[in-house]
KEKEDO-537763 format. One record per residue (C-alpha): x, y, z. Coordinates in steps of 0.05 Angstrom, whole numbers, plus 5000, padded with zeros to 4 digits. Example, Ala and Ser with C-alpha at 12.3 -4.5 7.8 and 13.67 -1.06 7.14 Angstrom:
2
524649105156/527349795143/
//
This chain:
674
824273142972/829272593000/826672032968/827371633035/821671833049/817771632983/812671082994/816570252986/823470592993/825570733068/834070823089/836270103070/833970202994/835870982996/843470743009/842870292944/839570882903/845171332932/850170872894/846671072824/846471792832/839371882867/837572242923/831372512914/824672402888/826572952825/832372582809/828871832813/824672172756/829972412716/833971722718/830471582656/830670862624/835970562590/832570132551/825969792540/823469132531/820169102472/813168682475/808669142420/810268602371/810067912402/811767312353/808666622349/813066072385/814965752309/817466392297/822366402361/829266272339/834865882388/839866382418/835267052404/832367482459/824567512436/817667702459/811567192447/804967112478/802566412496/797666072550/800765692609/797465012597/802764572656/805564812715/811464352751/814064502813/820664142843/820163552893/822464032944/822364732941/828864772998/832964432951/839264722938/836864982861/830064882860/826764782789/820065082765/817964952706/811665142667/809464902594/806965442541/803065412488/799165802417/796365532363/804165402330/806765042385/810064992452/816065182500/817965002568/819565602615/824865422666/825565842733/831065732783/829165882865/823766262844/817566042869/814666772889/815466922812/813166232788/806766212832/804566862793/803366492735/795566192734/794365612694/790365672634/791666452633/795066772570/800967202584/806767602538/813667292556/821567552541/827467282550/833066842506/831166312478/835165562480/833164892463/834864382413/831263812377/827463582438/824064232450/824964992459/827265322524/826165972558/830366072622/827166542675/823166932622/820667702649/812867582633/805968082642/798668032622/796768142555/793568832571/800269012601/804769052537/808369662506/814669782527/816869532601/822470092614/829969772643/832870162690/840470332713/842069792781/846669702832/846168962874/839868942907/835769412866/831369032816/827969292756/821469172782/823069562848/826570202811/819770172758/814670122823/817770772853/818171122787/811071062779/810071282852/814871832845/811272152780/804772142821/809272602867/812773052823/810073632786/813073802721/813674512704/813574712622/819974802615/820775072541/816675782517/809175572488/810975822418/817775392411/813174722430/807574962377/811575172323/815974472326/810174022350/813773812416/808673562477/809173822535/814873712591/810173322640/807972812591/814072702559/817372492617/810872092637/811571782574/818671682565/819071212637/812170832610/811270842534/804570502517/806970422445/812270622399/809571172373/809071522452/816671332461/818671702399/814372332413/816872342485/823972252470/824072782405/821373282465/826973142505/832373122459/830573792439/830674092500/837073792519/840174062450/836474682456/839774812530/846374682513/847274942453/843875612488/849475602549/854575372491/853076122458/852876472509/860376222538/862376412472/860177162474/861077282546/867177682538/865578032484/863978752523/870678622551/876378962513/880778402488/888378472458/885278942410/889878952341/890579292283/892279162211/900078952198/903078592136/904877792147/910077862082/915977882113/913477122151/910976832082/917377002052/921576652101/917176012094/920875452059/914275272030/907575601999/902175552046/896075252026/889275582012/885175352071/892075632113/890776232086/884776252097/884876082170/889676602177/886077112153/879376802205/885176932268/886377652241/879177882227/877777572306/883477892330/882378602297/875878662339/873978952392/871878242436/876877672443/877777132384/875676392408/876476062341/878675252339/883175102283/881174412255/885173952208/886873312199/893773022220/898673442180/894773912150/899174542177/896074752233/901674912269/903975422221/897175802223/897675892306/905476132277/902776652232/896976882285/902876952342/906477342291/901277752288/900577932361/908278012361/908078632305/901478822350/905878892406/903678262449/905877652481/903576952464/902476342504/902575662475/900574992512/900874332492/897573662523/905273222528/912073562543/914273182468/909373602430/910674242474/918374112454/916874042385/912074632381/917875042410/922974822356/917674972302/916375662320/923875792337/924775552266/918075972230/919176622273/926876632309/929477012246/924177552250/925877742311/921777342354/923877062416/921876452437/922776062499/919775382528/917075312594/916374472621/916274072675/922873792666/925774462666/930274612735/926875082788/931875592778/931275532698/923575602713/924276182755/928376552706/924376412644/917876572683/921677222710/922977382633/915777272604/913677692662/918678222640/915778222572/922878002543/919277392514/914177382453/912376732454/911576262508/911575502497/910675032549/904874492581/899974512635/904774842673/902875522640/895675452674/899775532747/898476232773/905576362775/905976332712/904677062683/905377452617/906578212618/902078332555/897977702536/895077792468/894277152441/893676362482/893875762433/891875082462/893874462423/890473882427/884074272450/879173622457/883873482518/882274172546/875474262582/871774912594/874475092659/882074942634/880475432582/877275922629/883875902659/888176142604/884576712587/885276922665/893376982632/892077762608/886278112592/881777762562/886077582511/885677192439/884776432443/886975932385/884975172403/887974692357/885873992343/888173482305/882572932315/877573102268/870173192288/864073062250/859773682243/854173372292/859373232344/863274032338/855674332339/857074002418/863273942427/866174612410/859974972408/863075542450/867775712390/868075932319/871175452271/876275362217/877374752178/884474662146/880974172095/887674152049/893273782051/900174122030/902674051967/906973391952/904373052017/903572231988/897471882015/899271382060/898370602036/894670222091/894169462094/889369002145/893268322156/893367752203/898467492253/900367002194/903167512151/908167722213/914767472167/912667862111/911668572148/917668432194/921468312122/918868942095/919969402148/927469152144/928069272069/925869992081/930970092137/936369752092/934170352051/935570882098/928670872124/926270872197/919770522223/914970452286/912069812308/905969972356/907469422417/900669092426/895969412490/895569212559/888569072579/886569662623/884669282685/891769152689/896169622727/901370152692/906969682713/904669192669/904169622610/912869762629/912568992626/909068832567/912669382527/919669122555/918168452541/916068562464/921869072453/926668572486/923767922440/925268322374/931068662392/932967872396/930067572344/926767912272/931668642281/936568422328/942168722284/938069412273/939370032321/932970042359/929570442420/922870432457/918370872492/911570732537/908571312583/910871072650/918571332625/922171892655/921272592618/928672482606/929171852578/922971952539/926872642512/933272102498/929671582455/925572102413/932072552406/936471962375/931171692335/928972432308/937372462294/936471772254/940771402307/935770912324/932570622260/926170252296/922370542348/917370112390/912470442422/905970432460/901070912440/904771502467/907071802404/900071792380/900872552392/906872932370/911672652342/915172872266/920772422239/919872612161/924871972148/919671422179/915871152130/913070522163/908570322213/906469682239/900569672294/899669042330/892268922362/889669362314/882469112336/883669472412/883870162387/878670652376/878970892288/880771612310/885771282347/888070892291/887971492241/892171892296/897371312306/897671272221/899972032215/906471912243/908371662176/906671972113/911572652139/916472612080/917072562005/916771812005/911671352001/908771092070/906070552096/901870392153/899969612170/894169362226/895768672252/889768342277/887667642284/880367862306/874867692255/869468012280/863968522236/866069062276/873768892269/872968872200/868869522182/874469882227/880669672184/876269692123/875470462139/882370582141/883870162087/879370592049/881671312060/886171772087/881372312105/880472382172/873372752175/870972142133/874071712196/870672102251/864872022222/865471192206/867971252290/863271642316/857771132281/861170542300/862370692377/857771252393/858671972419/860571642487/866771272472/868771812420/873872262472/873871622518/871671812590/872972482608/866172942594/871073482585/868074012610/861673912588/854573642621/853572912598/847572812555/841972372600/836572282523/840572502463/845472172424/850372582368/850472062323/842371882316/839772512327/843272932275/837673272247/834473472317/840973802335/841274132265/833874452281/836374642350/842675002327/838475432274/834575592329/839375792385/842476182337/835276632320/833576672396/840677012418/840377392353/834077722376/835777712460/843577592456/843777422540/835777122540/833277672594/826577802562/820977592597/818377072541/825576752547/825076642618/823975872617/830375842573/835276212615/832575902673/833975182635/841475482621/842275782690/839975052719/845474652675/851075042678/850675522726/848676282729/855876542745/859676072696/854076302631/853477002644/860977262670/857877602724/862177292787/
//
């Protein structure tokens, strides 16, 4: 039903609903709140404190209206009072809102309070009767749309809408869940605590429980499809050519990608590690694999810098086993495109290495066995979807170097198996990290040059642009700061810089001379937060440290800490704030990136975590990753049971579940069966 036509709305207030996502009456009831004002436990007015947003109850003993109510701010005021004392509630050009209040009646007020010596303030407080309390849901607005109007058409709309039970009688017995229609009753108008909690464990669970359900069955839709089926060959003559030993959890990972690719369904495993654990050389070993096997690989990367040096590393791992492989960019000619496409086509290439442009449909494969995506958090479904369209139904590897908290990967990648590279190679130094202010500028500028005296090279992070400000000013900003200490602090000391709005070419330029050790400083924005290896730089200074997310932080820091030399990574901040300061103390701390996903994902929520994008998946409307852990635990247990009993849910006791699925994601996209 169009909610135009639902009773107090009409076109003029449909338009402003349209702006928030609602067009019907269904959806008005599933805009659930966004928070609640809290008046269960209303304090005294001696316990108010100045500057705090509280809830008290008190009588209204004085009511003051202005001189003249046409003024251009008119002033109500009205005194209140308990037995602990009084405050003056101030309303400005409100006199509909002020002439509800009765004299001598006892109400529950909220709002911030202000004041000083003379007497406590409350300025425009939200106030009901005190047989109104609970929780007083707050709503998502656009101008025009007040709480009061969104909560008067929810309650109008729920009179409307009938819930069905959307979740199978025994799942809601066995965990104690109430039932769909009075958990969403309850979570719009909670009449205490307690109701809010039971309401919103209800639908947090069904939210998991869906997901995680269409998450599974992604993952084993192909699976009566014959993939790149391979059989068993020896890796010897690869771990023999390695100038190093691999570690343990490579191995193991290595052996995960073989068992996947040995059966009969297509591997879609993500390889996990932190930044420089050797992931890289795992997706080597697995596209070795497919070689002996007879196949082609294709290998994509997120930036045309990390696609380069993906190509050099495998040329270097696999070119004197016979491998061929060839890089495929946007910066390439059309007539080197064509003939490099022409030869992957031909079969002539084994492995393919390029960027987005390997999604293009021109871009083709005679005999795809394997697809590796780097960077795979910057991948969504569909774009995955995509690269298995390459052969037939062939092998995919997703690598990703930002680690993820188990709660968050239960989400995030819960269409894939898993393998955590959890070691670090052997004779990798932990990186030193220091938290200074600006005042210690000299010092760092001093050190950085001592280690470049050395032989040493360095990155200074140029501080961010604010993102309301357009890309040219990022060109600016970075220009400016590369210009002021290229003539000043290292004017004597070869230096380059780099920011995203360069050309491909010159981008290639700067990163080629400073990988060759002709540039001894690089300044950068935040672009070589991703890919880039210079084994020689072992310092890093990053100014505004506060702006950037931890992951970020942790991403930026394994730049350095590539060679046998101690490294160093500094964060410059002149911010003193409690949430400043448990950020640098966390990478003060450690070096373990799992440990810093998890202080990130606490500190800024599952929202912020990826920034953004969704990608790929449906946003969450009740639960949150980081508070309801243990919810999402019971869920997965679950999910897991129910396929492993009805693997596609097409029983008739399962039929509120797949219709859940089919409803969020889509009956063609789940089941394959376009």
């Amino acid at each position: 039903m169009e909610i135009t036509y639902l009773k107090g709305v009409g076109p003029k207030r449909a338009e402003l609903y349209k702006k928030i996502g609602v067009e019907t009456v269904e959806q008005l009831v599933g805009t659930y709140p966004r928070d609640y004002v809290d008046f269960t436990a209303p304090c005294t007015i001696s316990q108010v404190q100045i500057g705090e947003v509280c809830a008290f109850r008190a009588f209204v003993t004085k009511k003051t209206a202005p001189f003249s109510s046409y003024a251009r701010m008119a002033i109500y005021k009205a005194v209140l009072t308990d037995e602990t004392g009084s405050i003056t509630a101030v309303f400005f050009n409100a006199k509909y809102t002020f002439e509800k209040l009765k004299e001598n009646e006892e109400y529950l007020f909220y709002g911030k309070i202000t004041g000083d010596l003379i007497g406590l303030q409350v300025s425009s407080p939200m106030f009901v009767g005190v047989n109104e309390g609970g929780l007083i849901p707050k709503y998502p607005l656009t101008a025009g749309l007040t709480n009061n109007m969104v909560s008067q058409n929810v309650k109008t709309a729920l009179s409307l809408v009938n819930e069905r039970e959307t979740l199978p009688e025994r799942i809601t017995v066995a965990y104690k869940l109430i039932g769909r229609a009075e958990a969403v009753r309850k979570i719009h108008f909670p009449k205490s605590r307690e109701e809010y909690i039971e309401a919103r464990r209800r639908l947090v669970f069904e939210e998991f429980l869906t997901l995680k359900l269409g998450l599974s069955l992604m993952r084993s839709r192909g699976r009566s499809l014959s993939g790149a089926v391979m059989s068993e060959k020896s890796l010897s003559e690869l771990y023999a050519a390695l100038p190093f030993e691999p570690t343990n959890a490579q191995l193991r990972a290595i052996s995960d990608c073989i068992a996947d690719m040995k059966r009969l369904y297509p591997m879609n495993r993500l390889l996990q590690g932190d930044v420089g654990s050797g992931k890289t050389m795992v997706a080597a070993a697995a596209a070795y694999f497919s070689y002996l096997n007879g196949f082609q690989t294709l290998v994509m990367a997120p930036t045309e810098v990390l696609a380069r040096q993906h190509y050099a590393t495998f040329e270097k791992m696999l070119g004197t086993l016979g491998v061929r492989v060839e890089l495929l960019s946007g910066s390439l000619t059309a007539k080197q495109k064509k003939e490099v496409r022409e030869a992957a086509a031909s079969g002539e290439i084994d492995v393919l290495v390029g960027t987005q442009a390997l999604i293009q449909k021109t871009s083709v494969l005679k005999k795809t066995g394997l697809v590796v995506v780097d960077e795979q958090h910057r991948f969504g479904v569909a774009q995955r979807s995509a690269l298995a369209e390459k052969g037939a139904a062939p092998h995919i590897l997703a690598m990703s170097a930002t680690p993820i908290p188990r709660t968050l990967a239960l989400i995030m990648y819960g269409d894939l198996d898993v393998s955590v590279l959890n070691e670090m190679p052997k004779g990798r130094i932990p990186i030193k990290t220091y938290a200074v202010d600006t005042s210690f500028r000299p010092r760092i500028y001093n050190f950085i040059k001592k280690h470049i005296a050395e032989g040493r090279q360095a990155y200074i992070v140029c501080p961010l642009v604010e993102e309301s400000e357009n890309s040219r000013s990022e060109k600016a900003s970075a220009i400016e700061y590369y210009e002021r200490l290229c003539a000043g602090e290292f004017r004597d000391i070869p230096a380059g810089l780099l920011y995203g709005r360069m050309k491909q070419a010159d981008k290639d330029e700067v990163m080629r001379k400073f990988r060759d050790n002709e540039l001894k400083l690089l300044v950068s924005t935040t672009v070589i937060e991703v890919g880039i290896d210079v084994p020689n730089a072992n310092v890093m200074l990053i100014e505004n440290a506060e702006q950037f997310g931890l992951s970020q932080l942790h991403q930026l820091r394994g730049r350095v800490g590539r060679g046998s030399e101690q490294s160093y990574c500094v964060l410059m901040t002149d911010n003193g704030s409690e949430y400043t300061k448990a950020r640098t103390d966390a990478m003060v701390k450690t070096t373990d990136g799992f440990e810093i996903a998890k202080q990130d994902l606490a500190l800024r929520g599952p929202g912020n975590f990826f920034g953004r994008q969704q990608h790929g998946l449906p946003p969450l409307k009740v639960a949150d990753i980081a508070d309801d852990a243990e919810v999402l635990y019971e869920v997965d247990a679950l999910s897991q049971k129910l396929l492993s009993e009805d693997a596609l849910l097409l029983s008739p006791e399962n039929a509120e579940l797949r219709g859940n699925v089919e409803q969020l994601f889509g009956q063609n996209d789940i089941y394959g069966w376009n």
